[in-house]
Each structure stands twice: as C-alpha cells, then as structure tokens.
N, C-alpha and C positions, 0 to 999 in steps of 0.2 A: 423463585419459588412458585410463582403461580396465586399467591394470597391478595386478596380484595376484601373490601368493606373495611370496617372499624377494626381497631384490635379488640380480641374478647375480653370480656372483662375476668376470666378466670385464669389469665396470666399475672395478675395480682396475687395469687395465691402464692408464687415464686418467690418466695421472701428471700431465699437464700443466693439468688441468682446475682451471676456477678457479672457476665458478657451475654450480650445478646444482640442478634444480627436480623433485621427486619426490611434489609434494603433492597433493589430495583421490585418492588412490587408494585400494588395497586391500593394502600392503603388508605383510608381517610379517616375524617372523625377527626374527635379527640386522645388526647394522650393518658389523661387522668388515670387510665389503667395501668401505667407504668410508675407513677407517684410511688404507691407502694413497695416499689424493689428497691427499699431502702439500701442494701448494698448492691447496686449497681457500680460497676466502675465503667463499661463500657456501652455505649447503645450508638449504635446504628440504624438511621432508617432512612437513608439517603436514596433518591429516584422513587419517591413512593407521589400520591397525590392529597397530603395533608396541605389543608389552605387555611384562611384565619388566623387569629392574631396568633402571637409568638408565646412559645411553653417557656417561660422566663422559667418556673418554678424545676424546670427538669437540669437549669444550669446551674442552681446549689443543692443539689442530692450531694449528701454527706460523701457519697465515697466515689461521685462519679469522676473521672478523669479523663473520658474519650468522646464526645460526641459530634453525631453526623449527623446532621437535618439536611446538606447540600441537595440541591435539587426537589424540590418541594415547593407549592404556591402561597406559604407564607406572606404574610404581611405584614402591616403594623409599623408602629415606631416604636427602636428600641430606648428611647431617649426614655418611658414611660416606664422601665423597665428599674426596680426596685434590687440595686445590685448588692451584694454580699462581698466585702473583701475576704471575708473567712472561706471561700470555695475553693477547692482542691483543683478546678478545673484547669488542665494543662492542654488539651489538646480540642480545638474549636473549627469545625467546618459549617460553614453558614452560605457558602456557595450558590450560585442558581434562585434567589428567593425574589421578592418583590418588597424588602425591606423599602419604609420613605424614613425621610425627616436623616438628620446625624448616625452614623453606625458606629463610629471608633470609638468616639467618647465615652458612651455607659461602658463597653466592653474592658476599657481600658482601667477600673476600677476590678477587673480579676489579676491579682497583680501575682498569679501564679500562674497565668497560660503562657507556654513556649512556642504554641502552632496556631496560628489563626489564618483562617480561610476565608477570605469576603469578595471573591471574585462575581463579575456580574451580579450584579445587584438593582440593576434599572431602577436605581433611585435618581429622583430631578436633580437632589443635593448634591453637590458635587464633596468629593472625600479631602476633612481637613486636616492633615495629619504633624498636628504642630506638637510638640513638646508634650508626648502625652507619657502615662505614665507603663506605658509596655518592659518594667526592668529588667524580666524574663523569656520575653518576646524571641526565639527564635528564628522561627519560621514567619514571614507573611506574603500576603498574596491578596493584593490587590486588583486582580485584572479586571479589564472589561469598564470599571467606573472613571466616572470622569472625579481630575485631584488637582484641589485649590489651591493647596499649599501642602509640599512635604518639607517636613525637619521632625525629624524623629531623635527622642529621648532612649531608644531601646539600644543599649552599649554592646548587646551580646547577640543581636541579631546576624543570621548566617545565613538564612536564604531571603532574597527580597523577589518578588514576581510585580510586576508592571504590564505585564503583554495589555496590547491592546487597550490603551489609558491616553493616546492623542498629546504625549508628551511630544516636546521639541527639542529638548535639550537634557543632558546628565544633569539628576539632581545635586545640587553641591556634597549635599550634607554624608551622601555616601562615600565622599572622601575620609570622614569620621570615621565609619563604619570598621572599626579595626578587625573583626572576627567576620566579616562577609568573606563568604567560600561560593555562594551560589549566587549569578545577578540575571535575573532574564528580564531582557525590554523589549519583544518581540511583537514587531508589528504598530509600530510609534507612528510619529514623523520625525526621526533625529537625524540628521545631517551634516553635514560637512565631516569633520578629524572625527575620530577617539581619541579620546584624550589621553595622557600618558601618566596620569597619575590612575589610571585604572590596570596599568600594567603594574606598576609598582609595589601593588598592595598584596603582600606575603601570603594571605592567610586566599585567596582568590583563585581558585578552581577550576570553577566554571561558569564560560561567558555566553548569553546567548543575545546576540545583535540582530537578529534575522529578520528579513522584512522591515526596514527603516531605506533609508536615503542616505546611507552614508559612503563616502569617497575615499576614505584616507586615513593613514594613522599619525596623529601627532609627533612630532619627533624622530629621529633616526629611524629607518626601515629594521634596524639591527634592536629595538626597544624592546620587541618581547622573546629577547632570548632568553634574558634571565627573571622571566615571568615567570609565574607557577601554575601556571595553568594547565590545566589535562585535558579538558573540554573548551573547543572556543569556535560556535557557531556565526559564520557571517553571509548566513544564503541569503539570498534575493535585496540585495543591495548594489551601490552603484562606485565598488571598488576598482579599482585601474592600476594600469601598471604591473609589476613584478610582485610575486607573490615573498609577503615578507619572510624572515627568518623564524623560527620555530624555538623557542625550548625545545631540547630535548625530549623533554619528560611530556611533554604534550603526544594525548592517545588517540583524541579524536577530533581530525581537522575536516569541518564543515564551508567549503566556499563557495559552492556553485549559485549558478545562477548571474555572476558578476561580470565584468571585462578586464579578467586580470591577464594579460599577455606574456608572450617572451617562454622561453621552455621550464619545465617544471623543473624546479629545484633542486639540486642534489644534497643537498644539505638536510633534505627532508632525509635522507637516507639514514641522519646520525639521530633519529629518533630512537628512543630505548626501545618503545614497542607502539607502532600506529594498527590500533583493533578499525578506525575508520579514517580514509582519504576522500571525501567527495568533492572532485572540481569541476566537476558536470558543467555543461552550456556555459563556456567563456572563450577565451579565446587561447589555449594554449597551444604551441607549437612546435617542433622538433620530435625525436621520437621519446619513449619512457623508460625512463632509467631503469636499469637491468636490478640494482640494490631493492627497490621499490616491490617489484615481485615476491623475495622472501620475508615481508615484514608487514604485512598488511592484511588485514579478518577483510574487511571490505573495501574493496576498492572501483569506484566510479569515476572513470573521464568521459563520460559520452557529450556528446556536440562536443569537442574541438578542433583545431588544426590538426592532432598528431599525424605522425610520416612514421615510415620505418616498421620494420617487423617487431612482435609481440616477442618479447624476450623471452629464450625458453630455458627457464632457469628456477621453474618451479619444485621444490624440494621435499620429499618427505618429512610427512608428521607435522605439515604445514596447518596454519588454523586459516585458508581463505574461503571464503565462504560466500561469496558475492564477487564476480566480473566482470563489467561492465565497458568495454571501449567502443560501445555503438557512434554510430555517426562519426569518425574520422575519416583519416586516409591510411590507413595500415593497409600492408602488403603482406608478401609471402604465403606460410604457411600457420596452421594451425598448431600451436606447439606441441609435444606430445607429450612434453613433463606435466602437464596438465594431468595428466593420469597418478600424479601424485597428491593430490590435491581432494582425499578423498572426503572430506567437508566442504565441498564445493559445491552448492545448492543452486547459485544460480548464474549463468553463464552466456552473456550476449553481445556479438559479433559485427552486429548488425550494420548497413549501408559503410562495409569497407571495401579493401583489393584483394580482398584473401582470397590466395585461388592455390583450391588444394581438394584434394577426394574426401569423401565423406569419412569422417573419424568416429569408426566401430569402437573405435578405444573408450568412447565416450562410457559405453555402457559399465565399463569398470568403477567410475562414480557413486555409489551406494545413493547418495544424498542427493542428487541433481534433481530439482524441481521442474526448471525452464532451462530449454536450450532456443537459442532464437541466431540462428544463424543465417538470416534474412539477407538477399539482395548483395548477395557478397559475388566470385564467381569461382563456388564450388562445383565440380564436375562430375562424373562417373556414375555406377549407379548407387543406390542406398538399401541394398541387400548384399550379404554375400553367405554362401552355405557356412563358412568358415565363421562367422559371426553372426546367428540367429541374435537380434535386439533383444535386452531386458532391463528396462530403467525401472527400476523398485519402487522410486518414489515421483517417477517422471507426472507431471500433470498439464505442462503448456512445451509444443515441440514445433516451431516454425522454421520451416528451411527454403522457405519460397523464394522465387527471385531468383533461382539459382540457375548452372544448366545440371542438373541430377536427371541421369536415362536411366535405360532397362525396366525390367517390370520387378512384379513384386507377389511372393507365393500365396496362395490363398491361408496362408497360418501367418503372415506377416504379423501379426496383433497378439501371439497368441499369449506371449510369455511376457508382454509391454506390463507396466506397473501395476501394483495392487490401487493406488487411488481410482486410475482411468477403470479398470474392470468390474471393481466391487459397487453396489448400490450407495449411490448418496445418500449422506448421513446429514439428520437436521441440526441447525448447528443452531446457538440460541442468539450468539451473537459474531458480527465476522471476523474472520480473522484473515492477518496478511500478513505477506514477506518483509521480515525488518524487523526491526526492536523500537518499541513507539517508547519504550520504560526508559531504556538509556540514554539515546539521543534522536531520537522522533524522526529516523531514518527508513525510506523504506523504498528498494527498489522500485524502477517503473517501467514500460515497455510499450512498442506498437503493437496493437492488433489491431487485423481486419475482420472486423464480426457485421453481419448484417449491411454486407456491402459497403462498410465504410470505414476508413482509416481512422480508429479512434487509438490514441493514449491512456495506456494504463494508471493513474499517479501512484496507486496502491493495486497489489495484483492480488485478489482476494483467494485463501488458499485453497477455498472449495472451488475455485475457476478452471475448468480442464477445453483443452484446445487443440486442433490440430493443425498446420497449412502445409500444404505440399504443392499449393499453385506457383504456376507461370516457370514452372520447369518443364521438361523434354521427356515425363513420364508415361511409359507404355503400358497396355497388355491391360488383363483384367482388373479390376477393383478389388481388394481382397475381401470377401465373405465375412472371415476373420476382425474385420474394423468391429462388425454387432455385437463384437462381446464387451466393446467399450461402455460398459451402463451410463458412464457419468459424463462421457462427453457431451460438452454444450456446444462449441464450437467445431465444424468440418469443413474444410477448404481444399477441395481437390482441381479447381477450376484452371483453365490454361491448360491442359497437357494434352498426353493421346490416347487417354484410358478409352480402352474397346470395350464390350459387350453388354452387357443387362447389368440393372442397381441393384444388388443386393435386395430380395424381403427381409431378409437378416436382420436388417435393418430397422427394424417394426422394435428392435430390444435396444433404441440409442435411447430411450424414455427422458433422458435430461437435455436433447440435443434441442437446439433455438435456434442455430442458423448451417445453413446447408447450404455451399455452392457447387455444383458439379459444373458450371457453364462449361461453354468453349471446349469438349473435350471430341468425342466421337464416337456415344454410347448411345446404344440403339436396344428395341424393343420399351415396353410399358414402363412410365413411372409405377411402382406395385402402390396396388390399394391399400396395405399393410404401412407406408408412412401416414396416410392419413390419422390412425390411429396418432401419434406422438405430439400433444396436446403442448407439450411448450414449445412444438417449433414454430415461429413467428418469422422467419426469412427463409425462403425455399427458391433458387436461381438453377434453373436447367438449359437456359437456353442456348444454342446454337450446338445443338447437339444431332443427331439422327432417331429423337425419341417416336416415337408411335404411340397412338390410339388416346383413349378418353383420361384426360386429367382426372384424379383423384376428384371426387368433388366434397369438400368439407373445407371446414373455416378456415383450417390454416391454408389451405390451397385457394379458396375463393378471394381469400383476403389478398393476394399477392397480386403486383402489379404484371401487366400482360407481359412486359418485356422481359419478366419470368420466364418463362415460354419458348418466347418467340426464336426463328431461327431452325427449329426441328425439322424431321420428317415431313409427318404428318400427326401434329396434336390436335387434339379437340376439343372443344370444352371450356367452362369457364374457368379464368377471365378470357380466355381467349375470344374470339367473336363465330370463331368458326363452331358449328355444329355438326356435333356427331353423326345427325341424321342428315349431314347437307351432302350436298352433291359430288365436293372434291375429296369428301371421306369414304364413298362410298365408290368412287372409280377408283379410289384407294385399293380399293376390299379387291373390285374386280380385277385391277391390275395385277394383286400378288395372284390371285387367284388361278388366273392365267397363267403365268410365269412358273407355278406349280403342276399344270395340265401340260406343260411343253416338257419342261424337267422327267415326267412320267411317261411321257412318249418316250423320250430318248434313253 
C-alpha cells in the first residue's frame, strides 16, 4: 500500500469493523488505536516496522481470532505477559520478531489456538517444548530457533515445521503424533536411515527431508509402498543407490541433488498421477521410460547419465508443463509430439546429441516461456518463409552452440511475443517460474549475460533474453530485433553477421548486456546506444567496426578488450585517438580509394 508513520488515530472510530489488513508497509508507533475495534476478528499487520514491547492487550480482543504481527521489530519478554484462557484466539503468527526470555510457555495458556507461528525468533533461550498445554494446537512452526527439549502434549497436531533448528536426529515423541499429515525438517543436521516408523503412520502426507545428511532408508527398499504420502521431498542430501519404490498415490517426488544411480524406475510409471518428477544432478543411467512421458505436470532430470532418444510419445490434452533433460547424453531428434503439449511453458535441451533442424513447430506452443536448446548439434537455418516465428509468451530463447546457417529477414522480430515487444511493467515484487506455494519447486537454467556463464536458480519472469552465439550465422542483423523494448539480454557473438548495427536499436531501453564480438560487422558503433542507460556490458570486438567510440558512461566504463580487434576504432577506453595519426591515414586511405573508384 505505500502507508508509513503511525496508524491514525481516527481508525478508532470503526467500531463495527471486523477484518482489517495493514501489512508489508512502513508502519510504526503504537497500536492503541486499534484497542477500540472491539469486534475485530482479524488484523494484519505483518512486514510493517512496529518495534517495542509486545501488544499483549490486542491478543484478548473479545472477538479477535486471526492475528499477524510476523515480521516486525518487536521485543520484550512474553513471560511478563498477563494471559486470559477466556480468548477466542485461534490463529497466532509471531514470526520474524526479536522476542528474549521463554516464548511457548505464556502462549500455551490460549488453549483455544490451532496455528501458531514462532519461526525465527533470535532469542538466546533456547525453545523448551515439554508437555505444554497446546490441546488444540494444529498447526506449529518452529523454525530458525535453537530447541532444548521437544515432547509435545498437542494430540491433534497436523502440521509440525523444524526447518532450520540444528536438529540431529527425529524427535521420538513424533512417533505419537497420530493426526501429523505435514512434517518439514529442512535444513538440519539429520543423518544416517529414516527411519521406518515415519512411513507407517496413516495419517502422513507430506514429508519434507531436504537439506540434511541423510543416506538411506530404514528397512526394506519396498517400505514406502504402502505409505500415504503424496508429497515427499529429499533434495540435497546424501542418498545412494537405487531409487526406492513409490506408493502409487504419491504426486510429487522431489530427489535431486543426491547420488542415486542405476536407471530410473519403471515402477514410477504405476503412479496414479505424478504433477512433479525432479531427479536433477545424480547419477541416473540408461534411457527414460517412454510411460514417464504421459504422466507428468513437471518433469526434471538434468545432470545425469541419460542415453537414448527422447521418447516421442507425447499425447494430447496432456498437463506438461516444464522439460527439463539438459546436461545428459540424448541423441536423435527433437520429438515432434511435443507439439501436443500445448501447456508446455518451459523447455530445455541443453549440452546433449540432438542433432536435428530447427523445429518451427515450436511456435504452435501458446505457453512456451524459455526454450534453451543450447550446445546441442542442431543444423540448418532458423527462418523459413513457410514459418514466419510467433512465440506469444516467449521471454528467454537460447539456441547457441549450435551449427544454425543462413541469414535472417529484416522483419525476423516482427510478430516474436507480446512480453519481449511491449514496455516493461513495474512489478512490486518478483516473480518466477514454479509454484513456491505447492512444493517450493522452480525451474533453473544457464545463461551467459555480461560475459559470463552464470546459472539461473530461479528465472525471474520479467527476465527477457536472447543468444544466437557461436553458430554459422550470416547476412545482416535484423532492424526488426529494436522492437524488442524489454530485452535485457543480446548475444549475437561468434557468427558472420555483415553490415552496420542497427540505430534501431537506441528503442532496446531495458537492455544490460550486448555481445556482438567476433562477427564481421563494419561501419560506426551509432551514437544512439549511447543513450540506453542500463546497458552495463557492451563486447564488439574483433569485428571491422570504424571511427569514434560512443563516448558516455556505459561505453567509458567498459574494458578495452571491448573493442579491441576492429578496423579502425578510436576513442575511449581505447588508447588510440581520434585525432592521432593512424586515424587520420585512415580518413586519407578511404579517401583515396574513393578518387580512383571516380576515375574509373
């Protein structure tokens, strides 16, 4: 919302008010002015900058049920705090504060809250959570605090949160726990097995292991077939071996990052419905079951062994919607049933053997965000009259590394997507590829920006890109690219584009990094990029460029070897000067060369 200072005090007058939302602002002060909303059931005022002792008094409002202080500079101890069992209070977020001294204990005297929220807390004390009296406790979430002892009295508890609490080991007393449906321990030190009474337990949903030290599972590899799990995350841990057997009914299996070997499972096939498969960076082998194709929203194996061709067996009315087999060894060709797949947003190839003509079919995709068919060896050229490009929603398009010839018309751009063409939109906060709500999944990718091989972990969705480097590209540069307003990223580096750089180009207003190197383009950099105030990497060299460097920040700022390699440039950074002597036998040499030309 944009709101700072205090709350006014003529929000008081809202006696009859019963929800009210006041959060990521910039608020401070006191609260005293909400006192009087005697029917209040809900308030909000999480991410604001209220500091000083703790509004105990806003946690017995006769009719409050919902409150969010999370995130706020709070202090205090709430041991001082004067509780009410008579409060209606059910749902408690206390998250982000700077509470000291004991937290659970006063709290646990509301013996009607189901959600409590006490994550990070940078208190010294460490959290004692023995036999308290939580009888209606559903929800809790401890993360981030360091915990002295857990045994919990809460019989009806269904979600428990740990992340990040420097546990070693499962705590017993969750064996108890007969109604746990959600358990996250993310980011521990827990190690060695899981244990097998953590399959066992009927009511157990969803597991998230991720980020710990663990190897192994307890008991027969065959244990969690008759698990009830739907969700069960085991990334960045130190699992081996063969990937175990599945319940069926499991929807979303998270493993990457481990050293599970041996080829992927067929048994995953007899899943009723997998919405996610990620086995990213392990070591799997052999090629990928053909079943695997029609049963999967997302599917990720980049870094493994795979062999074998990409099964083309993709089906209409299919829900895939993420691609993912970069880094293997696949062969062949590009499937073409891909073209049924028309929730297909995002799609990458990258560092395989696929060696096939560029696939025009692509643009039949509505949805396709990123295609990144990098370093593969696809051939031919990447026009044809017969299929002018139109990616709707296209935003990141890397096809470098390849051998892609022929040139390219000066309208190549013209019909390319409404993100890339239309003026960026300010966005308040970022957004990315994935569902962070479901299961905290989100595609990732190489790019080369600003001359360097950087990894994407999250690809943020206002990020627009192009590479067409280190292919066999000819013929002019097309005009057409300057209608791109939102491009940040251009990599046309490596090919054999001829002539003059576009001024056109003076209209890429969002672009940050520009490689043209290495190609064979001659006449002036135009003084019109100067203008484009966020480009921060500008690479032209070894080209046939001429005459005087743009001179402004973003061109002074750049290293010489920018440059270097041309015609004849001038200017800074260069060393050479305009007015020196091997620029001006420059001038005379064309000049001449002009005077014979007119004789003859």
């Amino acid at each position: 919302m944009g709101l700072a200072g205090e709350i006014p005090s003529s929000i008081s007058s809202l006696s009859r008010l019963k929800t009210l939302d006041l959060s990521d602002n910039d608020l401070t002060g006191t609260f005293s002015p909400l006192l009087n909303l005697s029917r209040l059931s809900y308030l909000s005022l999480s991410n604001n900058l209220f500091s000083g002792n703790f509004p105990y008094s806003l946690l017995t409002m006769p009719f409050m049920l919902n409150l969010d202080l999370s995130q706020n500079l709070l202090i205090d101890s709430l041991e001082t705090m004067n509780c009410s069992s008579s409060s209606k209070l059910e749902i408690l977020y206390l998250s982000n504060n700077r509470f000291s001294g004991r937290i659970l204990e006063p709290l646990s005297k509301f013996t009607n809250l189901k959600e409590l929220f006490l994550s990070f807390q940078n208190t010294t004390d460490p959290i004692n959570f023995v036999s308290l009296g939580f009888k209606s406790l559903e929800s809790l979430d401890l993360s981030g605090n360091a915990i002295s002892r857990l045994n919990t009295g809460s019989p009806n508890l269904k979600e428990l949160v740990l992340n990040n609490c420097n546990i070693n080991e499962f705590p017993t007393f969750m064996q108890n726990l007969t109604k746990l449906a959600i358990l996250r321990t993310v980011n521990n030190r827990l190690k060695g097995e899981v244990p097998k009474w953590l399959w066992s337990k009927p009511s157990l949903n969803a597991l998230f292991l991720s980020h710990n030290s663990l190897s192994s599972f307890e008991g027969s590899p065959r244990m969690l077939l008759n698990s009830s799990f739907r969700t069960l995350d085991l990334r960045s841990n130190a699992f081996r071996g063969s990937l175990p057997v599945f319940s069926p009914i499991l929807s979303y299996v998270l493993a990457s990052d481990n050293s599970f070997t041996g080829e992927i499972p067929l048994s995953l096939c007899n899943q009723s419905y997998l919405n996610l498969l990620d086995l990213a960076y392990n070591n799997f082998s052999g090629s990928i079951p053909g079943c695997l194709i029609t049963t999967v929203d997302d599917f990720d194996l980049r870094n493994n062994n795979l062999t074998g061709r990409l099964p083309d067996l993709f089906y209409k009315h299919g829900f895939l919607r993420t691609l993912d087999v970069s880094n293997n060894q696949i062969t062949g060709k590009l499937p073409g049933s891909l073209t049924n797949c028309t929730k297909l947003e995002y799609l990458n190839v990258e560092g395989n053997r696929i060696a096939d003509t560029f696939p025009f079919w692509l643009e039949e995709l509505p949805k396709l965000k990123v295609i990144v068919l990098r370093s593969n060896m696809f051939h031919g050229p990447i026009y044809s009259p017969q299929h002018p490009l139109s990616f709707p929603e296209l935003r990141m398009f890397d096809i470098s590394r390849n051998n892609f010839t022929g040139s390219l018309p000066h309208d190549y751009f013209v019909n390319w997507s409404t993100p890339l063409l239309s003026t960026p939109q300010k966005v308040s906060q970022p957004l990315y590829m994935g569902d962070p709500f479901m299961y905290d999944y989100y595609p990732s990718m190489y790019l080369r920006n600003k001359g360097i091989n950087m990894e994407l972990e999250k690809i943020f969705l206002a990020y627009t890109s192009i590479d067409f480097s280190e292919n066999k590209l000819g013929g002019q540069i097309p005009e057409s690219i300057g209608l791109l307003k939102s491009l940040i990223v251009l990599n046309l580096s490596n090919n054999d584009f001829t002539g003059h750089i576009p001024s056109s180009w003076a209209n890429l207003t969002s672009l940050q990094s520009l490689d043209l190197s290495r190609n064979q383009l001659s006449g002036k950099i135009p003084q019109e990029l100067a203008t484009l105030s966020f480009l921060a990497y500008i690479n032209v060299s070894h080209n046939k460029l001429t005459g005087q460097i743009p001179q402004s920040t973003q061109f002074g700022g750049q290293p010489k070897s920018s440059f270097e390699g041309n015609l004849n440039l001038c200017g800074l950074p260069l060393q050479e000067s305009c007015f020196g002597t091997r620029y001006h036998q420059h001038l005379r040499h064309k000049s001449q060369n002009l005077q014979i030309k007119n004789k003859c």
